[in-house]
Every structure is written in structure tokens, then in C-alpha cells.
N, C-alpha and C positions, 0 to 999 in steps of 0.2 A: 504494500500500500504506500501510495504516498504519501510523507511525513508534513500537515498543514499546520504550521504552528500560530500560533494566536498569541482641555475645556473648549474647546475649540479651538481654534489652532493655536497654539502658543508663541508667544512673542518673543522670544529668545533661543538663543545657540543650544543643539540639541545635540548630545552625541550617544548613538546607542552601537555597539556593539554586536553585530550579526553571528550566527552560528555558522559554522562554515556548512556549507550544503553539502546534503548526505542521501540526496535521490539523483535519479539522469532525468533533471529537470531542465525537459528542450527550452522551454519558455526563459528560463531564467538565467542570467552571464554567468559564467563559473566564476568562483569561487572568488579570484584575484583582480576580477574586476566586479565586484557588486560592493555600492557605497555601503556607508559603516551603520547606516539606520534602516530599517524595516517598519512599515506595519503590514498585518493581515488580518482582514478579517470580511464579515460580510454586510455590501453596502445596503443603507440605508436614503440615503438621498443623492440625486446629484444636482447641484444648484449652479446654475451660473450668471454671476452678479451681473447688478443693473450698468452697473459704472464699465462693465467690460471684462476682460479676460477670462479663468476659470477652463475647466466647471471646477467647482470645490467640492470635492467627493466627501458626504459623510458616514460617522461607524458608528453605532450606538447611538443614534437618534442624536448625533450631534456631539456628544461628548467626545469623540475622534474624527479629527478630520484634515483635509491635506490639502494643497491645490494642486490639479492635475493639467497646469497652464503646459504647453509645448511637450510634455512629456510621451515616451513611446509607448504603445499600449498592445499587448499581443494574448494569445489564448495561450494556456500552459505545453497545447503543442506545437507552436511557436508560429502559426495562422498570425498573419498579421490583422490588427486592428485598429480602431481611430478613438478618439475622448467618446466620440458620439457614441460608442458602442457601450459606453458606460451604463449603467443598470439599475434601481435596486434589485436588493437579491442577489447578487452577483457573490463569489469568494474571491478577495481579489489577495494578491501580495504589491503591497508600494517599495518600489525603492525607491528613497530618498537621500535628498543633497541635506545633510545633517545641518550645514551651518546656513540655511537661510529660513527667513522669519517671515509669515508666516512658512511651513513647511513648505516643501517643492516638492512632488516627485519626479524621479528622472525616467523611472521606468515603471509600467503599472501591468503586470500579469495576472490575466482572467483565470483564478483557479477553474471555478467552475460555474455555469449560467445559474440563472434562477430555474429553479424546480416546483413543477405544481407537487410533482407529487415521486416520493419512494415507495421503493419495495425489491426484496431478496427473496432470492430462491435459486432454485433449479435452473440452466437453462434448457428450454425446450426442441430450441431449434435457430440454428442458425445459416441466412442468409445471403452468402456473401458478394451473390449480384444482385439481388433487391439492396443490400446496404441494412437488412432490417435482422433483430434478436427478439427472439421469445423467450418471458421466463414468467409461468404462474399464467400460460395463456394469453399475456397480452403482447404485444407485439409493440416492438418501437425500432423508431428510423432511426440511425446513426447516420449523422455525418461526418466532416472535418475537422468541426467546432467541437467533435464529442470526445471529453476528456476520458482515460483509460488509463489505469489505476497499474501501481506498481514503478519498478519493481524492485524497490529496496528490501524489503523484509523478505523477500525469494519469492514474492506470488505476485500475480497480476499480469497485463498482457499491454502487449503497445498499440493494439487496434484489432478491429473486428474478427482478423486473421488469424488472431489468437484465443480466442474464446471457442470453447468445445462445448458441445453439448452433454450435461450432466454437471458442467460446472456451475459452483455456487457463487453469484454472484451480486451485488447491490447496484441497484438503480436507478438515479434519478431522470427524471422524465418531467417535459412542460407539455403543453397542448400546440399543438400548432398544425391549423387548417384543419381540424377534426380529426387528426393522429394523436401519435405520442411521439415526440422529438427526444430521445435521451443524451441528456447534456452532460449525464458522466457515468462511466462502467468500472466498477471496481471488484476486481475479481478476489474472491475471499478462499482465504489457502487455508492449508490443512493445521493444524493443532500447531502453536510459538517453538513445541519440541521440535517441531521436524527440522527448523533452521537455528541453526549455532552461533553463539557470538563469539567472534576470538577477540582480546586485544592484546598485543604484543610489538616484540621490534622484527623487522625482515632482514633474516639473516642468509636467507638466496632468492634470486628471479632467476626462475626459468619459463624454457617456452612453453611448457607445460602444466608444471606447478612451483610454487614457493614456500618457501619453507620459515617459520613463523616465531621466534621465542615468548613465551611466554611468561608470564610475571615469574614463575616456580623455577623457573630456570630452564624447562624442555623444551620438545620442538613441537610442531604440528606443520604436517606436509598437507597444502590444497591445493587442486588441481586446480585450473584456470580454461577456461575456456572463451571461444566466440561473445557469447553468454556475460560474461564476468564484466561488470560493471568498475571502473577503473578511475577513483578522483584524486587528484590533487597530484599527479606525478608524483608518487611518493616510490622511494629508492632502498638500496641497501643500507641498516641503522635507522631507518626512520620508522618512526613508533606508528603501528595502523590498526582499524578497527576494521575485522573482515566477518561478514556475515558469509556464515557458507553452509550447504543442503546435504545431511546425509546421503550416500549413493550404496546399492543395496550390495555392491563387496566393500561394506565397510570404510571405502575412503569419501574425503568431503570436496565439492566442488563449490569451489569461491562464487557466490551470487552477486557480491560487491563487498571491494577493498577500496577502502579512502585513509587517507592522511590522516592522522588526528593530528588538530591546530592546538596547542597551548593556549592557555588564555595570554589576555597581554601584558607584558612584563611591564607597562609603565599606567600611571594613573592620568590623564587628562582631567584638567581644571581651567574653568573658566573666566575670564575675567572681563570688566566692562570698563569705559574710559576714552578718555580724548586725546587722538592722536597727537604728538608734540611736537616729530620728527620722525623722516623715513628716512633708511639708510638703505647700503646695497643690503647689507648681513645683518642691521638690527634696527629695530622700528622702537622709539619712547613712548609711552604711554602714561599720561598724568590718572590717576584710579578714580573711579566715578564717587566716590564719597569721599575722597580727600587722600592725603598722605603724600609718600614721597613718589616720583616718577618711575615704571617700570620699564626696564630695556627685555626685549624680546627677539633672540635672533631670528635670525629668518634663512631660510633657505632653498635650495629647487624645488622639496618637497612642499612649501609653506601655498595655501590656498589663500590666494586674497581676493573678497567678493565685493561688489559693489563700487571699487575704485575708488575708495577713502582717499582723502587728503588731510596734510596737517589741519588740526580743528573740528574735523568729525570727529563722532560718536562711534567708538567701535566696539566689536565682541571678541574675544580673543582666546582661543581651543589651544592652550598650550601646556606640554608638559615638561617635566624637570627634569634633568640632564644630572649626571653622577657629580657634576662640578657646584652644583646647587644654583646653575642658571636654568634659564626658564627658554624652551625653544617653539614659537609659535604652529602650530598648526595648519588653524585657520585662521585668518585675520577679515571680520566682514564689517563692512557698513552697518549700521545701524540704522530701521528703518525710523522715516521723520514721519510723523502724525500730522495732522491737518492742523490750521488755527482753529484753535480751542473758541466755543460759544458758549456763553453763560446765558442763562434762565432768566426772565425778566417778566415783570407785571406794571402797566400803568395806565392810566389814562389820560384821554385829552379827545380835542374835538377834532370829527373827520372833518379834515381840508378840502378833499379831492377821493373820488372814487372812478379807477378804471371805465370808461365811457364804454355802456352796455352790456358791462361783464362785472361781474363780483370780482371773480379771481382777478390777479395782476399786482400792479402797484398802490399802497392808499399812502396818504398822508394823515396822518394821525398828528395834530399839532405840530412839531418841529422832527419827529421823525418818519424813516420809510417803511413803510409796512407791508411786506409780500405775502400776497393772500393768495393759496391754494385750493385744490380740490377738496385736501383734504382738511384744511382749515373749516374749524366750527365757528359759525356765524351766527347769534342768535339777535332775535326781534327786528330784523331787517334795517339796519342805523341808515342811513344817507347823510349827502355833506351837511356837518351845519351841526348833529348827535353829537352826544359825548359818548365816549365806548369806553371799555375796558377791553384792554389786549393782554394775552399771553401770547407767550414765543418763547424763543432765540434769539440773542442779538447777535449775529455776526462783528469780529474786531472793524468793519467800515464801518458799525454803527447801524446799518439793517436789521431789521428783527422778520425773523419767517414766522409769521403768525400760526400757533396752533387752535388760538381760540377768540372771537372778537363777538363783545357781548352791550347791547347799548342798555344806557342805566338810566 
């Protein structure tokens, strides 16, 4: 099976730390190129704002959520697709640019479509120039889009070609055009005994099998095949995790060897502050609540987002070096918020009112008053009334009325 692991967008430098991938997941970059933040989960809206850009994909009714502005967007079998294809209902996995605010994603994979409706069993018969599977009597289309399950744990099949009849299988299925469309097939294997987990160092590569040390000290020889699933280039002394299948003379055949990744030897910490000075090798930063200026080297590795200059506001992903300096990351702009509007209540006499229209501009005594749709107007005032207004006042001194009431 494949492994799915699981306030609104937040306004600062995020850095999460991804698992290194452990399925032959088409959709998804390997391992050394997928940025250092994730989410997955399944979507709940897709909005895309009035002002432009988006869509901003949400998770939990809002509580997670990302923008999916210019990012690439594919099916987990690597079908391409577009933002528009975005869904609720969907399972989706985000990768994300960690250091910008709100979130980014850079790349967004469709685990799996919206589902009206599962159900496991049997299969009864299968199709494979209709494109269609039975299981439990009902019959559903497979296409391109339809995701197929495995094959990390040693079960599951890469397309319709691989499903047999008698095997036990789960699936989901939507309606479409008065069929059933099955959006994912996940082929479910025999008993967790039947596949082994080794973890050891690799003490040979051959072209047939490898040979495995184990924490105790012994070996374990696995055979390798066609079949054998193969991540992270991992070599002779490198520590790996191998799932492999009993075979019925006793020896085991590798279903998938991957690298095991260490976690990371150094802590990332973030800091906030006004840029003071950029250098080739090291950038000042005065700290956003006070104190003394911090220097920050920099170098080929170092991300710098938004093209700060002395004087902005930046955010700063940097970690400590064995010398007890501090080596930047990522160095990003900081986003600027709009002028601030304060809350306002007064009265005075209408001057002027929009000629045949409510909405527009009024003159309320010596200020401007922009009246909307959705501006509340009560007792119908005209020039000449004394009103009471609520609003906003814009820093020009405009207020956008939310309520105009004559007394």
C-alpha cells in the first residue's frame, strides 16, 4: 500500500522537515529534490481571491491552508494536471517553498479524486479492453487518473494489468455519467507476516542478491530482482531499510531497499529584523525587538526571497556552525500589510449625495463618504439631514461607510 501520511495561512518562516520517501511514488521528485515542508491531507475548499491570484487550497475547513498560485499540479501517477483541477475531496500532498509567507506551494500531487462511494472484496472479473473491474458485482471504469495502490509493503499492483481475479481489493469509486469511475484501487495483500522488515548496513551488491548486516552482528542474503524497488542510491556501509517476501525455498526476495536518512545533525532557528548591511559572505541584521546587530554568513547554499535591501524587514532560517556563528539559510523579505484603517463614528449634515444613485461618493459635513452596496442606509436622509455614519476611515481621511443612519 501506499504510505499517505497526514490558522490559516500563517504569516511567518516555516521550516518542517520531510520524511525521506519510502514508496515508487511516480507523482512525487525523489527524495533530493522535494523542498523541506509538506502538507497532506484532504481538501476542503478551493477559493480564489477577489483581488487576484490563488486558488488558496483549504484543509480542515480552513484551519490549513496554502496558496497554490503558479505551482505544478499532477495525479500521483504522474498525468499531468492544472490548479483548475483542484477539488474538494480531493487527497492531495503540497510541497512547499518553507520560507514564504503566506505558504507557497511549489508542487501539488493529487493523491487521490473525490469518492462517492467504497467498498472491498473479491474481484470478480476483470476487463482489460473494456478498461473496467468487478468486485461485489458492481462494475467500475478505470482510467488514467485511477490511482493503484502499492507497492511498498510487497502488495498492490501498478495498473489494471495487475489485478487478478480472486484478489482482495478496496475501492473507491464516484458516479460519472450513470457508471462508477474508480478513482483508486488498492490491492490488499496477505497477512504483515508474509513481508519482513530488515534494517541493517550493506555489506555486498550483487547482481542478484545483497547481502545485509544486521544490528546482532549476522548476515541476511536477498535476492533482488526486476521487481525490487530501489531508493536513494544507497551503496556498500550505508545503513538501509529492506522490506523483502518470503519465497517458498526458504530465501527472501527484496520488494524495496531504501537508504535510511539520519535525522538532521543541526537545529534551525529563526530570527526576525532589519536588514543593516549586505555583504558578499555576510548580511547585518539589527533584531526586531532590540539589542545588539546580528552578522549572518551567507553563502551558495543561502536562499534569498523577495530581494530585500538595507532597511527591510526580514526573516532569517539560520543555523549554528561548530564556531558559535550563525550561517543563514534562508534570508526572505518580509511581507508589508496594507495602511492600517481605524473605526470611526460621527455625525454631520449631508452636503451632496451621488446624483440618482445612493451608492458613490457623499459629503457628510467636511468629510468623504463612500457608500456601497453593501452599506446600511436607514430612513432615506437626503442633502440638507443630519446622519450618523459608521465606517472606516482610510489614512486620506475617506471613511467607507458601513452604516448611515438619519436622526
Amino acid at each position: 500500500m501506499k504510505l499517505f501520511r497526514s490558522s490559516l495561512l500563517i504569516p511567518a518562516l516555516v521550516l518542517l522537515v520531510a520524511m525521506p520517501a519510502t514508496a515508487d511514488m511516480r507523482g512525487v521528485p525523489a527524495p533530493d529534490d522535494r523542498p523541506q515542508a509538506t502538507i497532506e491531507g484532504t481538501i476542503t475548499s478551493v477559493n480564489v481571491p477577489i483581488a487576484g491570484g490563488g486558488p488558496i487550497v483549504t484543509l480542515l475547513n480552513g484551519l490549513v491552508a496554502f496558496d497554490a498560485t503558479g505551482a505544478t499540479v499532477r495525479y500521483f501517477n504522474g498525468l499531468s494536471a492544472t490548479a483548475d483541477t483542484l477539488a474538494a475531496g480531493q487527497r492531495v500532498l503540497a510541497l512547499l517553498d518553507p520560507a514564504t509567507a503566506p505558504l507557497r506551494a511549489t508542487t501539488v500531487v493529487i493523491l487521490s479524486d473525490r469518492a462517492d462511494v467504497t467498498f472491498s472484496g473479491r474481484v470478480d472479473a476483470v476487463d482489460l479492453g473494456a478498461g473496467t473491474l468487478t468486485v461485489l458485482g458492481f462494475t467500475s471504469k478505470v482510467t488514467d487518473r485511477t490511482v493503484f495502490g502499492g507497492p511498498f509493503d510487497g502488495v498492490g499492483s501498478k495498473g489494471l494489468e495487475d489485478v487478478r481475479v480472486g484478489d482482495m481489493v478496496f475501492v473507491e469509486a464516484k458516479a460519472d455519467a450513470g457508471a462508477l469511475l474508480a478513482t483508486k484501487v488498492m490491492k490488499l495483500g496477505a497477512p504483515s507476516d508474509s513481508v519482513r522488515r530488515i534494517h541493517g548496513t550493506i555489506a555486498s551488491i550483487g547482481e542478484a542478491a545483497w547481502t545485509i548486516t544486521i544490528p546482532d552482528g549476522s548476515t541476511l542474503t536477498v535476492k533482488v530482482g526486476p521487481e525490487t524497488k530501489v531508493t536513494g542510491a544507497p551503496k556498500v556501509g550505508d545503513t538501509v531499510d529492506v522490506l523483502a517476501r518470503p519465497q517458498s525455498d526458504g530465501s527472501l526476495l527484496a520488494v524495496a531497499i531504501f537508504k535510511s536518512v539520519p535525522p538532521p545533525s543541526v537545529t534551525l532557528e529563526r530570527f526576525e529584523g532589519v536588514v543593516k548591511a549586505i555583504g558578499a559572505t555576510a548580511w547585518t541584521i539589527a533584531p526586531k525587538g532590540g539589542g545588539s546587530d546580528r552578522t549572518f554568513a551567507v553563502d551558495g547554499e543561502t536562499k534569498v526571497l523577495g530581494s530585500p535591501a538595507v532597511g527591510d524587514t526580514v526573516g532569517v532560517l539560520a543555523k549554528k556552525l561548530d564556531d558559535g556563528s550563525w550561517l543563514a539559510v534562508v534570508i526572505a523579505k518580509a511581507m508589508v500589510s496594507g495602511p492600517a484603517r481605524t473605526e470611526v463614528e460621527f455625525e454631520g449634515i449631508v452636503k451632496s449625495i451621488s446624483p440618482g444613485n445612493p451608492t458613490g461618493v457623499w459629503s457628510v459635513g467636511e468629510t468623504k463618504v463612500v457608500v456601497t452596496s453593501r452599506t446600511v442606509v436607514k430612513g432615506e436622509p437626503k442633502v440638507g439631514d443630519t446622519v450618523k455614519v459608521e465606517g472606516l476611515k482610510n489614512p486620506d481621511g475617506v471613511v467607507q461607510a458601513s452604516k448611515i443612519e438619519k436622526r
